[in-house]
N, C-alpha and C positions, 0 to 999 in steps of 0.2 A: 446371077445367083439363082433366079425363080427358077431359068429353064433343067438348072443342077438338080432341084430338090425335088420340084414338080413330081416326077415318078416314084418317089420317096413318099411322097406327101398322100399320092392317091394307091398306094399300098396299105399307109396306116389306114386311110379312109377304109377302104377293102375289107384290108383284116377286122376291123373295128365289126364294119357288117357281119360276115363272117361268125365273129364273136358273138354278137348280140342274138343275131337268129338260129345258130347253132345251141347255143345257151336255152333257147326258150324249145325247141326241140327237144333239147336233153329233159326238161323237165317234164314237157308232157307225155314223151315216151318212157317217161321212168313213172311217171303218176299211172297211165295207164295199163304198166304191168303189174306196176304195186296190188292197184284195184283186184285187177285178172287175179291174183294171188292173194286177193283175202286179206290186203296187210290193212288195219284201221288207217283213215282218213286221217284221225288226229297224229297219228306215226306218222304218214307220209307228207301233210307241213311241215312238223318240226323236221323232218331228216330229206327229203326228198327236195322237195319245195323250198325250202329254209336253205340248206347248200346248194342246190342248184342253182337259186337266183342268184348266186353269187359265186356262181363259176366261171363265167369269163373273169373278172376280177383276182380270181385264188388261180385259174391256168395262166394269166396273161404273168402274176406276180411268182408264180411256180417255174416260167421259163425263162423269164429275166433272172432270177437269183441262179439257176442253170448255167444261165448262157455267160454270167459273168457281169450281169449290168444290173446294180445295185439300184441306180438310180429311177430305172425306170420302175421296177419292182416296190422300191417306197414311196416314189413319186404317187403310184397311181394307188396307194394305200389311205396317203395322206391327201393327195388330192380331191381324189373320192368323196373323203370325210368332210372337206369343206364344199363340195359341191353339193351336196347333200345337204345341206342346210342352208346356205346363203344363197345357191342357184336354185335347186329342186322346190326349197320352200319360200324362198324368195318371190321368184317372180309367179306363179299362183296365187299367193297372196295378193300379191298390189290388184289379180283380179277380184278374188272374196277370201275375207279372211279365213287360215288355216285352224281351225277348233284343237283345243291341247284338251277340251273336256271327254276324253278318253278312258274308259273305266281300262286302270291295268297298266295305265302308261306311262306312270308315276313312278312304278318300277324300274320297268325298262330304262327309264333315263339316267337314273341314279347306277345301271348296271354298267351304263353306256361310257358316265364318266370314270368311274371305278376302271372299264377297259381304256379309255384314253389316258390316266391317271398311270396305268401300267405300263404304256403305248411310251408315254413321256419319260419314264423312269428310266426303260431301255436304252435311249435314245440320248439323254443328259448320265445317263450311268456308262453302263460299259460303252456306248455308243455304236452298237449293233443287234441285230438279232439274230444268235445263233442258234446249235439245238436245242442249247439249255433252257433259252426264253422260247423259242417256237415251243418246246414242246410244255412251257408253264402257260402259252398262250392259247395253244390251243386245246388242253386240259380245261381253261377257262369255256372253254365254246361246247364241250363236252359236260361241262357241272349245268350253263346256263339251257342246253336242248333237256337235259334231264330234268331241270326246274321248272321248266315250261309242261314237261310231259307229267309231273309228280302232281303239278298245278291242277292241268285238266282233268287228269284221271282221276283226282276225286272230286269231279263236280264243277270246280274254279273253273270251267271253260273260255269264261267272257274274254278272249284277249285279244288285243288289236294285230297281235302276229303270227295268231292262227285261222284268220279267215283268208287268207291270201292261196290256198288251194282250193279253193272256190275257182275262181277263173280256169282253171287246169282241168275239171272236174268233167267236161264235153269229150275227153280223150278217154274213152272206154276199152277195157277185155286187150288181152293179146291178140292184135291183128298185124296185120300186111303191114297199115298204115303207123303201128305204137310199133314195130322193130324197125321199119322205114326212118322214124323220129330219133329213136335211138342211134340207129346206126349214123347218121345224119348228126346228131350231136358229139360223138364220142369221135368222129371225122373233122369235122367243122372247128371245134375249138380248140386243140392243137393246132393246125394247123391257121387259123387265123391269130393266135397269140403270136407263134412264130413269124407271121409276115407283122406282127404289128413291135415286135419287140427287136426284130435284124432291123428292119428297116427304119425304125424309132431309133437306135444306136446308130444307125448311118445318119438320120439326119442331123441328130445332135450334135454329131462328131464334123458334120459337112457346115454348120451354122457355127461352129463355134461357143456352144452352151453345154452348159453340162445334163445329164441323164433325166435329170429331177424334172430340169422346165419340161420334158416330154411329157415325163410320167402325170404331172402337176395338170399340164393342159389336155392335149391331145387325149390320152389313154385316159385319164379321170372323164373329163366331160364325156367321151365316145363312150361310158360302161355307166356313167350316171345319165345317161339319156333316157333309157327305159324308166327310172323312179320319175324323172321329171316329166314325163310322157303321162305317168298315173295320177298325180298330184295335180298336173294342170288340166286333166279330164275331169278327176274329183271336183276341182276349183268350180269350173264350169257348172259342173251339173250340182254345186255349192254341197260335196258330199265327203268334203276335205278331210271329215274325222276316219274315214276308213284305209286316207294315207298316208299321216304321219308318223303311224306305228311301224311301217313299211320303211318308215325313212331311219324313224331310232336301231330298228332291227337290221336295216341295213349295216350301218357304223360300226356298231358289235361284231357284226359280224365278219367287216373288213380288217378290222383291229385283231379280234382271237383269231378267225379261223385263217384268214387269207393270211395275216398276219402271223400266224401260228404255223403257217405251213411254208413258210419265204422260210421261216427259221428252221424249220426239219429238214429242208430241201438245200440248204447249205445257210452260207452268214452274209447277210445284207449289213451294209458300213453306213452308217448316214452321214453326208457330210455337214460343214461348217455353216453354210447358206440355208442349209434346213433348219441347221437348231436352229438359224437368228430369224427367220421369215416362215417358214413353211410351216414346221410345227406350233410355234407358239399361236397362229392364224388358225390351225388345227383346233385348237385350244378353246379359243377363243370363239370358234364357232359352236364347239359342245357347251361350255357354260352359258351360250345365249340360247340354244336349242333349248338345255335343262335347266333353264331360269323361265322360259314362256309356260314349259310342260311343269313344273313342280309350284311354280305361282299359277297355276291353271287360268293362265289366260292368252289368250286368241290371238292368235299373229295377224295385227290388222295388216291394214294399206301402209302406215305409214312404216311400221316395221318392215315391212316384205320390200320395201323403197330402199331401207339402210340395209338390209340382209345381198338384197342385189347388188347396191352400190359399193357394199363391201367385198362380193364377189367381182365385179368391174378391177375396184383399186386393188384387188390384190393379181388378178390377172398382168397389171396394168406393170404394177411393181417389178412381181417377173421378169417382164419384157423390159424393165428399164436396168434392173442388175443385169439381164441377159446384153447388155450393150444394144438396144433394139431402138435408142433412142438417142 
């Protein structure tokens, strides 16, 4: 069986790369023409920076609802959103605790579940998301960029999800090097969704599991690497409160807009095994995120222990519905 999927296996690996650094290309060759062009700073997080970092995630779930594979498309929606909290702030944690003492982030969290609350609606309702919800969802991600911008423009600046185009900011002027990036992401992430989404439905189909375990493991963990890359640098350098705004704004943003746009680009079905594991975990990870952040208190050690081991056992589950055991 290994020697079957093997080639399978280091395509998703592939594409997954592909994705991730074609993604962070796209960003800073779109920051750096913004600039060139005069557009505000605070324009280019909320819109540039803001959907960018979350284009591999919106192309990989854009080509699977395309190509016909629901699963993988909500898999890596919903998996996303749990890795994002019990992985990405998990295990940083058990190094130094994650700070919820965030001015601003009290908001966000209350947004976050309000968008999971709609997430679950669709899902136990008509049990898909077609253009009707795509396009009620991602309306949502259009009121929430405009509240963020309404926010700053008169003064309210302080927010934990507009400092993230800082990092971007070393990519200057229309050069050689910002249409190189461009060209380079607008290339790159097509083309690594589609080896990550054919060959993600071959393995499923070669193992005997449905869509979801792919989208759930593989493509979630592979597109939540980069949050948990910044989170566990924060952890370190104990400067954790600059990235769990990164992690809220993440979620929102995988719910409306990626979310939002699986349903404009046709209709994702979820199946029976989601509603009974997948999403209710989903759930479950957002009221423990917005119960640390709205009681403003600090994801210690021992929290960031059951945030992991709750990422572990549900891994774990997975693999045991998937017959893996």
């Amino acid at each position: 069986m290994i020697p079957e999927i093997a080639p399978q296996i280091a395509f998703i690996i592939l594409g997954l790369a592909i994705l991730l650094v074609a993604g962070d290309l796209l960003v800073r060759g779109a920051v750096g023409l913004a600039a060139a062009l005069k557009i505000p700073a605070l324009l280019i997080s909320l819109t540039i920076v803001a959907f960018g970092t979350s284009a591999p995630e919106l192309v990989v779930t854009v080509q699977a609802v395309l190509s016909g594979n629901d699963g993988i498309a909500l898999g890596n929606i919903i998996g996303s959103n749990i890795a994002n909290v019990f992985l990405v702030l998990g295990v940083p944690a058990m190094i130094y605790p994650v700070t919820t003492h965030v001015l601003g982030l009290r908001r966000h969290a209350v947004i976050m579940l309000i968008a999971t609350v709609g997430f679950l609606a669709a899902a136990y309702g008509p049990g898909e998301i077609d253009g009707r919800i795509g396009a009620a969802l991602f309306a949502g991600i259009l009121m929430y960029v405009g509240y963020m911008w309404v926010r700053a423009s008169t003064g309210k600046s302080e927010d934990p999800l507009l400092d993230e185009v800082e990092e971007y900011k070393e990519t200057k002027g229309v050069s050689l090097k910002t249409m190189l990036f461009l060209a380079a992401g607008l290339i790159g992430l097509p083309a690594g969704a589609h080896l990550l989404v054919s060959h993600g439905a071959d393995l499923a189909t070669n193992l005997g599991v449905r869509e979801e375990l792919i989208g759930l493991t593989l493509v979630a963990f592979g597109t939540s690497l980069p949050e948990l890359a910044t989170v566990f640098a924060a952890a370190l350098h104990k400067k954790s409160d600059v990235a769990i705004g990164g992690v809220v704004g993440s979620n929102i943003f995988n719910i409306l807009a990626v979310g939002g746009a699986a349903g404009l680009a046709g209709t994702a079905a979820f199946d029976t095994a989601s509603l009974t594991l997948d999403l209710p975990v989903m759930a479950v990870a957002a009221i423990a995120l917005a119960a640390f952040v709205l009681t403003r208190k600090d994801i210690g050690r021992v929290a960031g222990l059951i945030f992991t081991g709750a990422y572990i056992g549900f891994i774990l589950m997975l693999a045991e519905n998937a017959g893996a055991f």
